[in-house]
C-alpha positions as CSV (number, residue, x, y, z in Angstrom):
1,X,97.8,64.5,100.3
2,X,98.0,62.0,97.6
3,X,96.5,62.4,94.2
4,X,96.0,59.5,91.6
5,X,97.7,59.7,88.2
6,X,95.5,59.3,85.2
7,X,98.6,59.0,82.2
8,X,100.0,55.8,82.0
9,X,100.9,55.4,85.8
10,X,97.4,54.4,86.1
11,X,97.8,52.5,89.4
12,X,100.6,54.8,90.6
13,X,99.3,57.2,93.4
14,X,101.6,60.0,93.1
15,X,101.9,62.6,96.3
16,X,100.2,66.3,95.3
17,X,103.4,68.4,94.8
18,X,104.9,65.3,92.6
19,X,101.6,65.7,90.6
20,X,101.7,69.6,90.5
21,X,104.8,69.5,88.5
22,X,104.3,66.8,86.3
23,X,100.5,66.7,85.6
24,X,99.8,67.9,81.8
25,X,103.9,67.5,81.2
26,X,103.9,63.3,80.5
27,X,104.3,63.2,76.7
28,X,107.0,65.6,76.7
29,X,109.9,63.7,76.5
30,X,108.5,61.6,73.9
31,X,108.5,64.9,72.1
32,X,112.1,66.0,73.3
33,X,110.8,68.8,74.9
34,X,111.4,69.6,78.6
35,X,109.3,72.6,79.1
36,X,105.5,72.5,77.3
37,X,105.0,74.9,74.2
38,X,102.9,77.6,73.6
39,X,100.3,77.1,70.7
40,X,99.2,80.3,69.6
41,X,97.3,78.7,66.6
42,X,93.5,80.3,66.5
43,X,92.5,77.7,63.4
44,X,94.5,74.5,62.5
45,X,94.9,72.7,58.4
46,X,92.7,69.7,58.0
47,X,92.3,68.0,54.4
48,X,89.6,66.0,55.9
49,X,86.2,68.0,56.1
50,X,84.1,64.8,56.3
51,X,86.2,63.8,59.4
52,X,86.6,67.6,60.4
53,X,82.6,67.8,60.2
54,X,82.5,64.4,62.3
55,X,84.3,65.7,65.2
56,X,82.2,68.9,65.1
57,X,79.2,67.6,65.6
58,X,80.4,65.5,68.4
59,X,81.4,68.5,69.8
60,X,78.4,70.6,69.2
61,X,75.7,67.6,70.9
62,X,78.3,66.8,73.8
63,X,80.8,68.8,74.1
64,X,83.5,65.8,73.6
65,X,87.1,66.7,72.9
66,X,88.3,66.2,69.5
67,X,90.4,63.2,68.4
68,X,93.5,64.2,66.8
69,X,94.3,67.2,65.6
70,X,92.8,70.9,67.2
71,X,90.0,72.4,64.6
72,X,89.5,76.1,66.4
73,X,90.8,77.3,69.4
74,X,87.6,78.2,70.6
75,X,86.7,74.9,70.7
76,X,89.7,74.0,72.7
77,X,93.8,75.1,72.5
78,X,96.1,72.2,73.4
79,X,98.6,74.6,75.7
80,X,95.5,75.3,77.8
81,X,94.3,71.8,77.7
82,X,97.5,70.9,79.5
83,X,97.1,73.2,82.4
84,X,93.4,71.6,82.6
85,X,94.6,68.5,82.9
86,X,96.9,69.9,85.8
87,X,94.0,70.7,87.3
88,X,92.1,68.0,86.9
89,X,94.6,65.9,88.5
90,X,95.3,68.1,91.6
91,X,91.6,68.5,92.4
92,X,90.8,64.7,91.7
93,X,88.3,65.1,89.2
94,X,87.9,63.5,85.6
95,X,88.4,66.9,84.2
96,X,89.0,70.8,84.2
97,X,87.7,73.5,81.7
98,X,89.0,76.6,81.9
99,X,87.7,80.6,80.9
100,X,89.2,83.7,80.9
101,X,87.8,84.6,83.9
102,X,87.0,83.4,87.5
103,X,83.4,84.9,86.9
104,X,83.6,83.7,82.9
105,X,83.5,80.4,84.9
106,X,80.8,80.8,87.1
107,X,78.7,82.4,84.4
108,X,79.3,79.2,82.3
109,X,78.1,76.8,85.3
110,X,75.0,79.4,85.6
111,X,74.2,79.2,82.3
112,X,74.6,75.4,81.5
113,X,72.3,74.8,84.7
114,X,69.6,77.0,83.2
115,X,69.9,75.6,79.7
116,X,68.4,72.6,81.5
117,X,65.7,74.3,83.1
118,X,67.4,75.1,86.8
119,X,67.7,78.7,87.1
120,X,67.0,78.3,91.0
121,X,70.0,78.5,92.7
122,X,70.6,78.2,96.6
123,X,73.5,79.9,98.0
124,X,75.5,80.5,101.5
125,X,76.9,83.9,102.0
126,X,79.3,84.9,102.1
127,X,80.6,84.9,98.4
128,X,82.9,86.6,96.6
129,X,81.5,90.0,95.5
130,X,81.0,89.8,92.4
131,X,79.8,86.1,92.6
132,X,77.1,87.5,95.1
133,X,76.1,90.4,92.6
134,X,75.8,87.9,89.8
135,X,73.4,85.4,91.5
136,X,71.4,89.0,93.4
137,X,71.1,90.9,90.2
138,X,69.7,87.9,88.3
139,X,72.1,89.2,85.4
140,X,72.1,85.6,83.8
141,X,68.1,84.8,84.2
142,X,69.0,82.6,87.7
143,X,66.9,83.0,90.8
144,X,68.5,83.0,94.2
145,X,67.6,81.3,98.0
146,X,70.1,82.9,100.4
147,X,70.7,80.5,103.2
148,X,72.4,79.0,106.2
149,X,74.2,75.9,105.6
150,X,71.8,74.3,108.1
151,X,68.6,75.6,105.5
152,X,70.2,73.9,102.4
153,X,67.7,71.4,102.3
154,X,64.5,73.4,103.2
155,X,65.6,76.0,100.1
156,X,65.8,73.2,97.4
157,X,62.8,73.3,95.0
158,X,62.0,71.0,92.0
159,X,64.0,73.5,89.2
160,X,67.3,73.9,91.9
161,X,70.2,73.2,89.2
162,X,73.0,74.4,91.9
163,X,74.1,75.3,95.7
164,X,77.0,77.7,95.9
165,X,79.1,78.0,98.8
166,X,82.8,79.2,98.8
167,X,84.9,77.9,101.7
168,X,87.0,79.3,103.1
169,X,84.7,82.1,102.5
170,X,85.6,85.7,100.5
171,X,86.4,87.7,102.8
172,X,85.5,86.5,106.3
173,X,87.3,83.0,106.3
174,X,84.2,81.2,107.3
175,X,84.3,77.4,106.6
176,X,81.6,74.9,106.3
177,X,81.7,71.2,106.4
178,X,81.3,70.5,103.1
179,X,80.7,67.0,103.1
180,X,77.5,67.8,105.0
181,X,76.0,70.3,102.7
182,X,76.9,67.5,99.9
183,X,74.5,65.1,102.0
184,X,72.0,68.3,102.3
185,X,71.9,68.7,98.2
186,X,70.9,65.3,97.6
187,X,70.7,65.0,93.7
188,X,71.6,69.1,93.1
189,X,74.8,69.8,92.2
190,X,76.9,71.4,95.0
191,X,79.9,73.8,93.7
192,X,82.9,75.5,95.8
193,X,84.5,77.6,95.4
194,X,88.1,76.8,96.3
195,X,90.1,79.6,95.5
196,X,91.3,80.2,99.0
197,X,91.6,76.9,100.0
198,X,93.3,75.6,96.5
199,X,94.0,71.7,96.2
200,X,96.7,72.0,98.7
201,X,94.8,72.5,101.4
202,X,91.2,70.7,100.3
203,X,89.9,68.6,97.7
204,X,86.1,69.4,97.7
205,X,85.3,66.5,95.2
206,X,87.1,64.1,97.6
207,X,84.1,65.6,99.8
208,X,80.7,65.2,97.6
209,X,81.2,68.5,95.5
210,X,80.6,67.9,91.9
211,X,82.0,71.3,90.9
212,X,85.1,73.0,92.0
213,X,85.9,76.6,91.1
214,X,88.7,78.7,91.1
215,X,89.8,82.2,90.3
216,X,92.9,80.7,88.6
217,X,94.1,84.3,88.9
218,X,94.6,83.9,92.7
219,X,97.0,81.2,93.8
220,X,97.0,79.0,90.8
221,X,98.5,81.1,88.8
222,X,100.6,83.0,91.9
223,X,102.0,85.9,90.4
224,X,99.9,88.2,89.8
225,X,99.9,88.3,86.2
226,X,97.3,86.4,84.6
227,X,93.3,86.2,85.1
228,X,91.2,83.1,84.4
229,X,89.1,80.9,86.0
230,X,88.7,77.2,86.1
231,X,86.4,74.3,86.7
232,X,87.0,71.6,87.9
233,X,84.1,68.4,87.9
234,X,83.3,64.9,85.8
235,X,83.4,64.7,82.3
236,X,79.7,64.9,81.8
237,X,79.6,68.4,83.2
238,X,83.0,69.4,81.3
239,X,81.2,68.5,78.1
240,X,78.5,70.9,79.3
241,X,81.4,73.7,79.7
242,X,82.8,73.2,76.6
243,X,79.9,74.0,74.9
244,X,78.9,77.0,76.8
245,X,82.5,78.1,76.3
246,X,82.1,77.6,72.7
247,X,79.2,79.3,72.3
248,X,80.0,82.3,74.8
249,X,83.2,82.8,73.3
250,X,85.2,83.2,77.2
251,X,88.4,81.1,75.9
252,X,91.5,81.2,78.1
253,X,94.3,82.3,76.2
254,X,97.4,79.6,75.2
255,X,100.0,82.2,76.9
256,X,97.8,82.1,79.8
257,X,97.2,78.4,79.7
258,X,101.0,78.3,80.0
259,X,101.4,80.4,83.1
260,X,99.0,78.8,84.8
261,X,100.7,75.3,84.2
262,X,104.0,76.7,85.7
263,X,102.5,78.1,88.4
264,X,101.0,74.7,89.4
265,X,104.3,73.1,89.7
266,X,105.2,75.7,92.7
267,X,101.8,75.7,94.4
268,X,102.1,73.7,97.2
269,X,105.5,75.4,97.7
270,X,104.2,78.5,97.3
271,X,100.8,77.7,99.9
272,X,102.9,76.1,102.5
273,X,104.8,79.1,103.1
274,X,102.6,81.9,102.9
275,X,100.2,79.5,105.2
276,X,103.1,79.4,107.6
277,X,103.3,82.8,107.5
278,X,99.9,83.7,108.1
279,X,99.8,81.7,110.9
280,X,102.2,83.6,112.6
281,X,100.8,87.1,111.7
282,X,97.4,85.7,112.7
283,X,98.6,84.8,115.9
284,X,100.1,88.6,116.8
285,X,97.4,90.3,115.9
286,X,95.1,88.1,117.8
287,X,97.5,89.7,120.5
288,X,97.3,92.9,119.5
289,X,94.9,95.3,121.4
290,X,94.8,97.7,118.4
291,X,92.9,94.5,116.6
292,X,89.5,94.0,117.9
293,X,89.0,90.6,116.0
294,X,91.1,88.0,114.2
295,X,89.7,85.9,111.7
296,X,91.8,82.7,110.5
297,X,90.3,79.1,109.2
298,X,91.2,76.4,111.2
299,X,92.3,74.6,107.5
300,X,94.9,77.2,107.7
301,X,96.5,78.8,104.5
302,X,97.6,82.2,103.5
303,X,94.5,84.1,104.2
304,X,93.8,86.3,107.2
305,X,90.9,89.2,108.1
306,X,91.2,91.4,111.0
307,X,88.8,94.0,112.4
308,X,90.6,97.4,113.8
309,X,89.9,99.1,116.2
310,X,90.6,102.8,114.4
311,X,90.1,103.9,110.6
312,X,91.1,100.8,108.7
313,X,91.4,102.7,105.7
314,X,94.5,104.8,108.0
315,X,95.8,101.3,108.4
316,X,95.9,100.9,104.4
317,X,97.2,104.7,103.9
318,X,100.2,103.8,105.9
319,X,101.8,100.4,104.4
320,X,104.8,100.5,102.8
321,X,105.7,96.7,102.2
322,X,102.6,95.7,102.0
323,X,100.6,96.4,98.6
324,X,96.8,98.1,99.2
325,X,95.5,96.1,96.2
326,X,93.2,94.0,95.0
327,X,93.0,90.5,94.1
328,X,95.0,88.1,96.3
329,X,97.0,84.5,96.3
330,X,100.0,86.6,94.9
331,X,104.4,85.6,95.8
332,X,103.7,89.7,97.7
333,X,101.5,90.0,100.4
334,X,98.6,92.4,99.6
335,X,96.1,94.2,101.7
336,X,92.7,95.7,100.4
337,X,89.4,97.0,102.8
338,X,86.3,94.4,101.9
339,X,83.4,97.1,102.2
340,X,85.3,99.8,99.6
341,X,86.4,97.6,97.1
342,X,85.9,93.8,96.6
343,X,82.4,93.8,98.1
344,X,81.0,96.9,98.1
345,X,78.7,95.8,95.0
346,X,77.0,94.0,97.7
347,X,74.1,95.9,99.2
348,X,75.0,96.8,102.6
349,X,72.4,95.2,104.7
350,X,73.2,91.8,102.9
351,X,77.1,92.4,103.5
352,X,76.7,93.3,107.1
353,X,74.8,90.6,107.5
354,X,77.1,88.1,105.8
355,X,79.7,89.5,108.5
356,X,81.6,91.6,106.0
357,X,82.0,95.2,108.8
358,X,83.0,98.3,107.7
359,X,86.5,97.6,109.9
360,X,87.0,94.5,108.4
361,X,90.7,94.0,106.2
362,X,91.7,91.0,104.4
363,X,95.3,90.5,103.7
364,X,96.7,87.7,101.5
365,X,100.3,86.9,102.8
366,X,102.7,86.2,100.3
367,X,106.2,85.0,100.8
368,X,108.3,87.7,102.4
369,X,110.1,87.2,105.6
370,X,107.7,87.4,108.4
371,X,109.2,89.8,110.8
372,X,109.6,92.6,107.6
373,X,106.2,91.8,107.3
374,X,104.8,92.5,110.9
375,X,107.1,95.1,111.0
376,X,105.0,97.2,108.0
377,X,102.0,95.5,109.6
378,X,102.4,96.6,113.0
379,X,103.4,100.3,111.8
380,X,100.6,100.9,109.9
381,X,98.4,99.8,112.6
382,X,99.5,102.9,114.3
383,X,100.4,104.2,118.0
384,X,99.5,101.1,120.3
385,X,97.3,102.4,122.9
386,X,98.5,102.8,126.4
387,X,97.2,99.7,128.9
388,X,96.3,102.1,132.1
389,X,97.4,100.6,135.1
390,X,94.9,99.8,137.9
391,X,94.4,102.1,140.6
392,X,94.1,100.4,143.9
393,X,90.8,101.2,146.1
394,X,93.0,101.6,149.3
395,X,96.3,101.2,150.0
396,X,97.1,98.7,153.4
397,X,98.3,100.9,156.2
398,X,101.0,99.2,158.6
């Protein structure tokens, strides 16, 4: 997968894992620098006010970037606005704006598409959790028209200001053609959420999305040590961002900004492998006859659900290399029961019904050696159970 470079390359198309190293990094030389800085700067000097109060208003009606130097960091930090750009340039889009939070981020699409008078929002299940809470609960003043991806069209009403569908889907794997449900929105803005998927593996916006999410805690940043989310879309709707951001207060901080960048520059390392891996684990267990259901997207990556035949929370009791943990996209593979934990917030008709069993495990494979890994996997899923062997009827009598 190629991805076009917007520095001074212009008309250089530069492969993905060329652009996940260097995107955000270009001026660095210039500076002497080889690895970016951290800016832990909250406020920044300006002798200017007239200028200062210039660029603040530009800010405030549009949500456009300053010119020269930062103002406040909740207005922007430059360490972040490097991993943005990153971003930006993986997922093909004009820009990226990023919050503290995968949810900070949704909240901030929510809330910039009712500040225009679309609270109605149609959405495919299944979601993320959370994500499905926030839209049921009507927490942030939005209305929500569950649907099929076939019923896009037939839910959209004169104040839709969004359709939400995450692909593959959180927890089941389902996919959906995004492309079509792009054509089904018509005019309304369609986000995905690509935090399974990550650039490596799609590029919704090459596809018709105008939004593309990410809980940049997951794979972007791949080490499970930092949370934020991140947007990806035009600038138009970044402007938007920005200002909800502003106002909300849900900055990303610089040191996280900065361990997101790195973790961009091994990304499609990083999914490759794990992707390879899950392949392989997929495939046993699809052979196992302890599993009563495998559940892998035919894009692939580093995700796989299973459904057990026996107590899945046994199968989590008894893994030793595997972590039972939350949260997922991580360099160790982790294991965690949907219904108890991730999406349990969901009412239980609703999750049933987006496929989401009470057997149901999702494991994010990380980078481990694969037979160590089936090895734990296999052990926890306890004694295999005996195949009897068929009794003949008769038996032939010389």
């Amino acid at each position: 997968m190629e991805s076009s470079s917007n520095g001074a390359a212009d008309t250089v198309r530069r492969a993905l894992a060329t652009e996940a190293v260097h995107a955000g990094r270009e001026d660095l030389t210039a500076q002497g620098l080889h690895t970016p800085p951290i800016d832990l700067s909250t406020t920044y000097p300006s002798h200017d006010s007239r200028d200062e109060a210039a660029r603040i208003d530009a800010f405030a009606a549009e949500g456009i970037l300053p010119e020269g130097p930062p103002v406040y960091a909740r207005l922007g930090n430059p360490t972040v606005a490097r991993f943005e750009t990153g971003l930006a340039r993986l997922e093909g889009t004009e820009s990226a704006v990023a919050f503290a939070s995968g949810m900070a981020a949704l909240s901030a699409v929510l809330l910039a598409r009712s500040a225009a008078g679309l609270r109605h929002v149609v959405a495919v299940r299944p979601l993320y959790g959370c994500s499905d809470h926030l839209l049921t609960a009507g927490l942030l003043g939005t209305e929500v028209t569950w649907t099929d991806p076939a019923g896009i069209a037939a839910a959209l009403r004169p104040d839709t200001g969004l359709v939400l569908v995450e692909s593959p889907a959180n927890p089941t794997l389902t996919e959906v053609d995004i492309r079509a449900v792009a054509h089904s929105c018509g005019t309304v803005p369609l986000l995905v959420d690509n935090t399974f998927a990550t650039p490596v593996l799609q590029r919704p916006a090459e596809h018709g999305a105008r939004l593309v999410l990410h809980s940049a805690t997951k794979y972007l940043g791949g080490h499970g040590d930092v949370m934020a989310g991140v947007v990806a879309c035009d600038e138009e709707f970044a402007g938007q961002l920005r200002r909800i951001r502003f106002a909300t207060g849900g900055v990303l901080h610089p040191l996280a900004g900065y361990l997101l960048l790195r973790g961009l520059a091994t990304l499609p390392v990083r999914v490759r492998a794990a992707s390879a891996t899950a392949a392989e684990l997929a495939r046993r267990l699809a052979a196992d006859p302890r599993v009563a259901r495998v559940h892998y997207p035919k894009l692939g990556g580093a995700m796989v659900a299973f459904e057990v035949h026996g107590d899945p929370h046994e199968v989590i009791a008894r893994v030793r290399l595997i972590t039972p943990a939350v949260s997922l996209g991580s360099v160790d593979t982790l294991i965690q029961h949907p219904a108890s934990i991730s999406h349990r917030i969901v009412d239980t008709v609703d999750r049933h019904g987006a496929g989401v069993g009470d057997r149901l495990l999702r494991l994010s494979v990380g980078l481990e050696d694969t037979e160590d890994l089936w090895a734990d996997l296999s052990g926890a899923l306890g004694e295999r159970v005996p195949v009897p062997v068929p009794v003949p009827l008769f038996e032939a009598v010389d």
